[in-house]
Each structure stands twice: as C-alpha cells, then as structure tokens.
C-alpha atoms as a printed R data frame, in Angstrom:
    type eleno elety resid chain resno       x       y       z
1   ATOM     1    CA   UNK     A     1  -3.311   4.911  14.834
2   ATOM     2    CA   UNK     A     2  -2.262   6.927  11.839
3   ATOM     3    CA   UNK     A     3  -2.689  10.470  12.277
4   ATOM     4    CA   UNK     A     4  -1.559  13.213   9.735
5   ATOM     5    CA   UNK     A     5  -1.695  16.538  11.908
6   ATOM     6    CA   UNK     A     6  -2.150  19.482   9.201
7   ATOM     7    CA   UNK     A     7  -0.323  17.443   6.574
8   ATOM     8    CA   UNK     A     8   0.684  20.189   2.963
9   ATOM     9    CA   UNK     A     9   2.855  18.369   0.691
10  ATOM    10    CA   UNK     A    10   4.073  20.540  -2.315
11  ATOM    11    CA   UNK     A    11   5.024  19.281  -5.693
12  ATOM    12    CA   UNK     A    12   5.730  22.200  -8.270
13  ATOM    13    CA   UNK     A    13   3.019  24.769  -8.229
14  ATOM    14    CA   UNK     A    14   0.773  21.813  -6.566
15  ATOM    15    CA   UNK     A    15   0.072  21.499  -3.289
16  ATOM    16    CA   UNK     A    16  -2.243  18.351  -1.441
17  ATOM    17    CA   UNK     A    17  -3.722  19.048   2.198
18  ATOM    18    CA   UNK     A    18  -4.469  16.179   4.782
19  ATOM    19    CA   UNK     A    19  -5.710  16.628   8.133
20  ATOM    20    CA   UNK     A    20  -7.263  13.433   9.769
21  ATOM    21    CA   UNK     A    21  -6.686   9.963  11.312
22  ATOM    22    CA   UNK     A    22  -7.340   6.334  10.724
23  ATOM    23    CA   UNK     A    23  -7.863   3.632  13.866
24  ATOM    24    CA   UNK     A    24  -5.379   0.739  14.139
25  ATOM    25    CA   UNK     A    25  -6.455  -2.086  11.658
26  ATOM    26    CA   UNK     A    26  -8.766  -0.077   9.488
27  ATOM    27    CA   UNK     A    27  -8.108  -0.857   5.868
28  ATOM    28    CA   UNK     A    28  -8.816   2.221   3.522
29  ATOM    29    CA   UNK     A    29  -9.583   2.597  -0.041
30  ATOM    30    CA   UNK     A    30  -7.696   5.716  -1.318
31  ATOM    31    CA   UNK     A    31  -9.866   7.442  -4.353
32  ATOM    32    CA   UNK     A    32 -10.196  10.097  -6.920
33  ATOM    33    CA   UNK     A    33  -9.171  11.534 -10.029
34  ATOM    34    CA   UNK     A    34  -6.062  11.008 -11.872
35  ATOM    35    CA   UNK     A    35  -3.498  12.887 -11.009
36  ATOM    36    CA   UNK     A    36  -4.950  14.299  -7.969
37  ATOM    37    CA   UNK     A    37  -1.858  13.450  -5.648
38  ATOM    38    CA   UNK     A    38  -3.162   9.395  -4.335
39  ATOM    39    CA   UNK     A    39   0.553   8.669  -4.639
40  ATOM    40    CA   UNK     A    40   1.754  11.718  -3.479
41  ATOM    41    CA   UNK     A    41   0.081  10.961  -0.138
42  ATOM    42    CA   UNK     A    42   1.045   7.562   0.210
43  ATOM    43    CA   UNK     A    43   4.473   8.714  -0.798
44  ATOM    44    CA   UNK     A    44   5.159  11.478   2.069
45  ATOM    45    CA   UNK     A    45   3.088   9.005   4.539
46  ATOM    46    CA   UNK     A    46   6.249   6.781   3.739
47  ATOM    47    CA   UNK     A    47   8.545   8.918   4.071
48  ATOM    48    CA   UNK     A    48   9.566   9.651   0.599
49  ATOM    49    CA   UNK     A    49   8.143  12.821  -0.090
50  ATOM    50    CA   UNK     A    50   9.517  15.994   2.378
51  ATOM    51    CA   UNK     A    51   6.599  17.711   4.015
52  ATOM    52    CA   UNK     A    52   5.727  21.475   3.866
53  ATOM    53    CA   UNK     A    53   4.000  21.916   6.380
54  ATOM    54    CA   UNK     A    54   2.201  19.796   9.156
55  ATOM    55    CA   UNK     A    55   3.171  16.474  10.986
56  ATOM    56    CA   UNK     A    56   2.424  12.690  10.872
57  ATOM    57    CA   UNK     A    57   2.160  10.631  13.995
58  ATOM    58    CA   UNK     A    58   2.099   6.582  14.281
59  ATOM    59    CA   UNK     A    59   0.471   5.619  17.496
60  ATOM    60    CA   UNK     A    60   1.696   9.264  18.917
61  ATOM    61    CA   UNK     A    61   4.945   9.341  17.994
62  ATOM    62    CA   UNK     A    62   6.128  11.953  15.518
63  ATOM    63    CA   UNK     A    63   7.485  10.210  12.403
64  ATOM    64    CA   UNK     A    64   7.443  13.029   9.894
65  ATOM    65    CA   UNK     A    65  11.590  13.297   9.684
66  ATOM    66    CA   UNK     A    66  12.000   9.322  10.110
67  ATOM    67    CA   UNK     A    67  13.791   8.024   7.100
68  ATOM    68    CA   UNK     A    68  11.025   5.409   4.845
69  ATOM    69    CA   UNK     A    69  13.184   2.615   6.518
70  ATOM    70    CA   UNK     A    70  12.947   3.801   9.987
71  ATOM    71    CA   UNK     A    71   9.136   4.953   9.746
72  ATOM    72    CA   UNK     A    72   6.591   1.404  10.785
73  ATOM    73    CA   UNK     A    73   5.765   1.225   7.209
74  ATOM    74    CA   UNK     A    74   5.634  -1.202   4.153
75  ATOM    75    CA   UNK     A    75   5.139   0.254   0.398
76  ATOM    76    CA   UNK     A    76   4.125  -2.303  -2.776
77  ATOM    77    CA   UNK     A    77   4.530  -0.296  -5.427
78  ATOM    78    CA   UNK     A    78   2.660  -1.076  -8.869
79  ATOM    79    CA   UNK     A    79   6.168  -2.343 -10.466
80  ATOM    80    CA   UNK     A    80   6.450  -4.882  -7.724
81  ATOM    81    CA   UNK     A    81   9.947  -3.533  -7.868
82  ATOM    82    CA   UNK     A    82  11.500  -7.036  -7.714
83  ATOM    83    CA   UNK     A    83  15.391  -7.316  -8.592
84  ATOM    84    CA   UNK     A    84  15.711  -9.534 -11.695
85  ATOM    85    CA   UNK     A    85  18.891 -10.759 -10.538
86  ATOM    86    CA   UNK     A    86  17.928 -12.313  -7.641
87  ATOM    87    CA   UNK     A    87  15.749 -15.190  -6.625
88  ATOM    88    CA   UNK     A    88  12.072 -15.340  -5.824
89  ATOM    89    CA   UNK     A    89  13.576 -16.455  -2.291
90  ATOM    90    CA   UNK     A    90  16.274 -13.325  -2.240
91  ATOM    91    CA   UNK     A    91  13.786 -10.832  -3.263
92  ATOM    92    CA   UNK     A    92  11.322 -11.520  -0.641
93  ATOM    93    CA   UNK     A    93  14.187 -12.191   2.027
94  ATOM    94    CA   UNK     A    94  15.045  -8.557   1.434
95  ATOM    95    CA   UNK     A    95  11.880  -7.937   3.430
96  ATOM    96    CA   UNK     A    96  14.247  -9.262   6.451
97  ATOM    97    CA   UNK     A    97  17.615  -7.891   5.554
98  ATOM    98    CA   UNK     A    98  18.697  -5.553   2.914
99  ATOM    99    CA   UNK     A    99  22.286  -7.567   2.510
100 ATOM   100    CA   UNK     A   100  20.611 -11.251   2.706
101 ATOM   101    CA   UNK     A   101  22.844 -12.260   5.317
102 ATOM   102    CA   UNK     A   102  19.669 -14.443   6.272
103 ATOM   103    CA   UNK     A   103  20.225 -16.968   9.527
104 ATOM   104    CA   UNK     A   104  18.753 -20.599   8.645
105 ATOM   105    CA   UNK     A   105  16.031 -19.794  11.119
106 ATOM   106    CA   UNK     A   106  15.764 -16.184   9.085
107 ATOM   107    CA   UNK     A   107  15.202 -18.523   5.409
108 ATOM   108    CA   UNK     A   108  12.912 -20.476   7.477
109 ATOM   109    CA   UNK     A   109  10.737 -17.256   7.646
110 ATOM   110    CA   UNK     A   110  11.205 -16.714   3.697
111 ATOM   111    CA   UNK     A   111  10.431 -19.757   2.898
112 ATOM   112    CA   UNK     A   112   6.967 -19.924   5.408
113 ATOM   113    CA   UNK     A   113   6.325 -16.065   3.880
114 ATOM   114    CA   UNK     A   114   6.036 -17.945   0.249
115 ATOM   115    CA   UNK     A   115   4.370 -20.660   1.297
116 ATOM   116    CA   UNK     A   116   1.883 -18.146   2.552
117 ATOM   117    CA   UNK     A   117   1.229 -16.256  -0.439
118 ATOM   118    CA   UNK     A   118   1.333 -19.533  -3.153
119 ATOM   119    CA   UNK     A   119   5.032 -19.529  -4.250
120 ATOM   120    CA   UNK     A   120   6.100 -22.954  -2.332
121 ATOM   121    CA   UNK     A   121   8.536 -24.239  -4.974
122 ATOM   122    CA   UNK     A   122   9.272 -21.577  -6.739
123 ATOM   123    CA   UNK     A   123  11.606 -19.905  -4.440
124 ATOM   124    CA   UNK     A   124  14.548 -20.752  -6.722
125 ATOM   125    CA   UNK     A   125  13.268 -18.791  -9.636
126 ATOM   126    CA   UNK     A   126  13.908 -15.146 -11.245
127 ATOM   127    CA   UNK     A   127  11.335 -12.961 -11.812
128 ATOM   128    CA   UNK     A   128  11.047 -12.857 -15.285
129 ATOM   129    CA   UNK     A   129  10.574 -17.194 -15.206
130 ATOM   130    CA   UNK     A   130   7.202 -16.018 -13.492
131 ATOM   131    CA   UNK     A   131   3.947 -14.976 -14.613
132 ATOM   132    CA   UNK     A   132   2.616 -11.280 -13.213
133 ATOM   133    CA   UNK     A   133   0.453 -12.538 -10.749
134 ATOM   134    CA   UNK     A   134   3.631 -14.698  -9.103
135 ATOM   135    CA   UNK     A   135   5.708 -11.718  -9.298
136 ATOM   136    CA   UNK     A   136   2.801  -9.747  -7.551
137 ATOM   137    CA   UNK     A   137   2.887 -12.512  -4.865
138 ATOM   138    CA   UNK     A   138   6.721 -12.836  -4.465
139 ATOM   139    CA   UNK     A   139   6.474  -8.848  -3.921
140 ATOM   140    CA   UNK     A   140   3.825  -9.206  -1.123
141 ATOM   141    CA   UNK     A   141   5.929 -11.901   0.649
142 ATOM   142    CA   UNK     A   142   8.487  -9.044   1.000
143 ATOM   143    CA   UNK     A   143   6.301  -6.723   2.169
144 ATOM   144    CA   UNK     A   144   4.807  -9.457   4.995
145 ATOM   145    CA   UNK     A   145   8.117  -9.945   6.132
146 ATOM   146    CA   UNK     A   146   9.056  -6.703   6.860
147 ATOM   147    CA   UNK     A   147   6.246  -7.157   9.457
148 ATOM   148    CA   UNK     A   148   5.081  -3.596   9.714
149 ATOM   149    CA   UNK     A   149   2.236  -2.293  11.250
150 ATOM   150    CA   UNK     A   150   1.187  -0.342   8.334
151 ATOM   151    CA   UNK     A   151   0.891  -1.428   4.169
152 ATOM   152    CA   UNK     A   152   0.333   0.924   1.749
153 ATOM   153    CA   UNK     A   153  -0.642  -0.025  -1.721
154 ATOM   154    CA   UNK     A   154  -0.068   1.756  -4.699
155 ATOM   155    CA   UNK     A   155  -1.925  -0.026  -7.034
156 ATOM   156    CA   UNK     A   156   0.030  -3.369  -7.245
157 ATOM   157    CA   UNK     A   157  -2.060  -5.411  -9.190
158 ATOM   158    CA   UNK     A   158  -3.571  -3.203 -11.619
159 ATOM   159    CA   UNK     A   159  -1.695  -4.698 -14.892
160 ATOM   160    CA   UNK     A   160  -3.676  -8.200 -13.965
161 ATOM   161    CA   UNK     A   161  -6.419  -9.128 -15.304
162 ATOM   162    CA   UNK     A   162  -9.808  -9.373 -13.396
163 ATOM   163    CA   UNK     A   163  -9.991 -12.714 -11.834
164 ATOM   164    CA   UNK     A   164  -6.626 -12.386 -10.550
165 ATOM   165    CA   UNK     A   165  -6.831  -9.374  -9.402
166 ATOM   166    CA   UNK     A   166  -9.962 -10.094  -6.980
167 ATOM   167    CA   UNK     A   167  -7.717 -12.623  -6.083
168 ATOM   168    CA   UNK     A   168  -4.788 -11.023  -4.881
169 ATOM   169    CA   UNK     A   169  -6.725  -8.192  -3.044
170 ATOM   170    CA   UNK     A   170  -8.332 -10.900  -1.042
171 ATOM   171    CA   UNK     A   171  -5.257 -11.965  -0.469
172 ATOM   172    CA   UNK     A   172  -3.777  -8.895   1.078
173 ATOM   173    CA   UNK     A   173  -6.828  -8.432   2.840
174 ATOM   174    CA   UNK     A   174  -6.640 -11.784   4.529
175 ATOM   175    CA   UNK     A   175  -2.861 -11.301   5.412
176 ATOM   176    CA   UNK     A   176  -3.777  -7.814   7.289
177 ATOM   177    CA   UNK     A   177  -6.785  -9.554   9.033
178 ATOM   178    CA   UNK     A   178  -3.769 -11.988  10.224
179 ATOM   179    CA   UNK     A   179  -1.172  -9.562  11.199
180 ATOM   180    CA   UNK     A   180  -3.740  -6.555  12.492
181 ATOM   181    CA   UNK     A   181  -2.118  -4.428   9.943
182 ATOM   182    CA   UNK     A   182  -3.398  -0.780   9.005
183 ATOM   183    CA   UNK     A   183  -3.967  -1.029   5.377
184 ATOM   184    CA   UNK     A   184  -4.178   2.034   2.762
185 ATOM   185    CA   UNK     A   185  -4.479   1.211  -0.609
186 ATOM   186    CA   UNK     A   186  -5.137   3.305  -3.764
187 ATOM   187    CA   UNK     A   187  -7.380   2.187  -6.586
188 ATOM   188    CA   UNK     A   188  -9.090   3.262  -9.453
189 ATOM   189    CA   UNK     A   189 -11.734   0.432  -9.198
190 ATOM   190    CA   UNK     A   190 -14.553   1.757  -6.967
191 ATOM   191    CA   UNK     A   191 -15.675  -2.197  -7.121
192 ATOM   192    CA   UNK     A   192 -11.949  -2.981  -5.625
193 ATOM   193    CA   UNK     A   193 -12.637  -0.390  -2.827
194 ATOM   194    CA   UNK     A   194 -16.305  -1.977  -2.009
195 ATOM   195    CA   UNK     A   195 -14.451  -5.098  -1.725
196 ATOM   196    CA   UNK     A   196 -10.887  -4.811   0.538
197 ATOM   197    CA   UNK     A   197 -12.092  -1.448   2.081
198 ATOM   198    CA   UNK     A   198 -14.264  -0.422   5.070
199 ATOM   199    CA   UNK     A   199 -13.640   3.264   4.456
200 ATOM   200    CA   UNK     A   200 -12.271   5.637   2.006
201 ATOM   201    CA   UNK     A   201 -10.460   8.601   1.138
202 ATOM   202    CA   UNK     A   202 -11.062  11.021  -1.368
203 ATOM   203    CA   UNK     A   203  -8.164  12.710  -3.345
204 ATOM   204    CA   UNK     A   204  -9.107  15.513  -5.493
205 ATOM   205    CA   UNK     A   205  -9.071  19.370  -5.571
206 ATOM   206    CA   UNK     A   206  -5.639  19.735  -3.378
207 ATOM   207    CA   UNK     A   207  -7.228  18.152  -0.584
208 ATOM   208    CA   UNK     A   208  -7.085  14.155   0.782
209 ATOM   209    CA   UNK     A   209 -10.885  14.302   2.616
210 ATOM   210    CA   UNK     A   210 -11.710  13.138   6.187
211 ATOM   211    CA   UNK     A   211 -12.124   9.059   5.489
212 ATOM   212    CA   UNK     A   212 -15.335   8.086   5.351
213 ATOM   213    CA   UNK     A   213 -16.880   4.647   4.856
214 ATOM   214    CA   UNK     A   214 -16.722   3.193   1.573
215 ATOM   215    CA   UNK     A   215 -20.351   2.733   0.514
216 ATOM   216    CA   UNK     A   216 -21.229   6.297   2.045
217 ATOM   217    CA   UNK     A   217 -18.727   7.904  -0.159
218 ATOM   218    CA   UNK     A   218 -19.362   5.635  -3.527
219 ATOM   219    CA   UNK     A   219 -22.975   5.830  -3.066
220 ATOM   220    CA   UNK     A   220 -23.630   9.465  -2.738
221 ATOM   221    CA   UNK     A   221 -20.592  10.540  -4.703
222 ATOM   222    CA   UNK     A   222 -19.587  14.558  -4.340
223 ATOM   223    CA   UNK     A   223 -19.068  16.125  -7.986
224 ATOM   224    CA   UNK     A   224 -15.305  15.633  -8.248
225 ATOM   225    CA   UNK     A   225 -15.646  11.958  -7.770
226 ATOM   226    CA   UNK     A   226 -18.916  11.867  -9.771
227 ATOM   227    CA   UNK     A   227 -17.213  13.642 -12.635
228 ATOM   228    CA   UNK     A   228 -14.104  11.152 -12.564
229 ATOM   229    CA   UNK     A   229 -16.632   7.873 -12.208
230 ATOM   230    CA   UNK     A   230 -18.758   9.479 -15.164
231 ATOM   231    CA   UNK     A   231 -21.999   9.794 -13.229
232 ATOM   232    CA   UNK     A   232 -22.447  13.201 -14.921
C-alpha cells in the first residue's frame, strides 16, 4: 500500500498537498490541468523532489528520506530516457545493474524482458535505429526489470500516435496484472484513464484529491476538471 501521510511539496511560491492512500495493485489515472503539479507528485513519490512537510509510507515503512534508487519504485519518464550509446539490450539491462556487469543468467533476464515487450531481435540495436514506439518498449523492459512493486508513468507514450498508443498502455497494463504491480500513471487523455485505470486522482488547485474511481470522477467532473476538459 502506498500511503502519503500529510504530503506538501513546495516548488517556488507553489505548493501541492496530498493526504491519502492507494491498495496494493490498484492502477491509478493521475488527472488535471496543466501545470497543476501531476509530475511534481509523481516526482517526490520517487524520491526526487524533497518534501516540506508530511511523510510517505510503502507497505508501512517510512520512505520519505530513501534515495529514488533505494525507495520500491520504477519511473518511465516521457523521454524514455534511453542512452543513445548503448544497445537496446544495455539500456534495458540497466534495469538490473547500473554498470552492466550482467551474469549470463542476468542477460538471460534481458533478453526474456524484450521478448516480453516485442523487441526479440532487436536487442543489438541503438535507439535512434528504432522507431518511437520500440524505443517506448525498450524503456518499459527497463522498467520491468527493475522488478518494483510500484510504476509510475509520466506520460511515456504521449508523442505516439493513437493506435499505438492504446497499444502500449495495454501493454503496461497487462505487465502490472502479471507482476501485481501498483501502477500510477499521469495522462491528459481522460479516454486513456477510462481504459488502464480503475481510479483516479485529481491534480488541480494545490491539492492531489482523495482517488476516486475513474468513471465517478470523469463522469460528474468538479469545475476545475470541467474547465480543463472544456465542458464549460
């Protein structure tokens, strides 16, 4: 369980407030206006944002002063943030290992990982030989290998276009149905929440609301997330 106990994170002269929990396994939609702080959240939840007040708790253990690579947390960012000097297979084995001193048993894994997401083949390649939707892939093999019990998304695959894009959030979706993982995931797509999410949180006005379930929040909209849909 994810738990964010009187959570202020500051940023300037702003300041976002979160005070709730999510259930192991629960995959959340993360909403609201631009600029409202949807990254900022996801950002201190990792660990790379100091908090000003409050404390976060994975499965009741503190975590707020564990460094991002100590915390039970993966991040895909919406670069992918793949090194273009390494291979498809090297960039998703730093999932394991941040040196790639890989065991064969250890490639084994890399290898199965792409496999997994649709890059058998191609582990041999740089990023910029693939396409955006294989460099969104080789990115989420990283992030399965790290084999944390909690993802968060920040909007990986929102430079693809449609059909891939339903694609690659079933993807993820199917991958944390496998593992069990806790997924939180911010979009701007109220149709990509309907379809990965079962509830949501709303970011707007300095404050990251209670989640709620998805269709109970997109349905009957309050006026900050009416205003930013353009439901009047």
């Amino acid at each position: 369980m994810l738990r964010l106990e009187g959570v202020q994170i500051r940023s300037g002269d702003f300041t976002l407030r979160a005070d709730w929990q999510v259930e192991t396994g629960a995959r959340v939609a993360v909403i609201g206006p631009s600029g409202a702080g949807k990254t900022t959240l996801l950002e201190a939840i990792a660990g790379f944002r100091d908090l000003a007040a409050g404390r976060i708790f994975w499965d009741g253990r503190d975590i707020s002063r564990d460094a991002p690579g100590a915390r039970p947390i993966a991040m895909l960012f919406q670069d992918g943030n793949l090194f273009p000097h390494l291979s498809v297979a090297q960039n998703a084995g730093l999932g394991l290992c941040p040196d790639l001193r890989l065991t064969p048993a250890q490639w084994g894994q890399v290898r199965q990982a792409l496999a997994r997401v649709g890059l058998e083949g191609l582990e041999m390649r740089r990023p910029a030989e693939l396409s955006g939707g294989q460099q969104s892939r080789a990115a989420l093999a990283r992030v399965l290998l790290q084999g944390k019990p909690l993802l968060l998304l920040d909007e990986p695959f929102a430079a693809l276009g449609p059909a891939l894009k339903l694609e690659m959030l079933d993807l993820v979706a199917e991958l944390a149905e496998e593992s069990g993982a806790t997924l939180m995931m911010i979009s701007h797509d109220p149709a990509d929440a309907r379809r990965i999410a079962d509830q949501a949180v709303l970011v707007a006005d300095g404050e990251a609301v209670t989640p709620q379930p998805v269709s109970a929040l997109l349905d009957t909209p309050p006026p900050a997330l009416r205003a930013y849909l353009g439901e009047g």
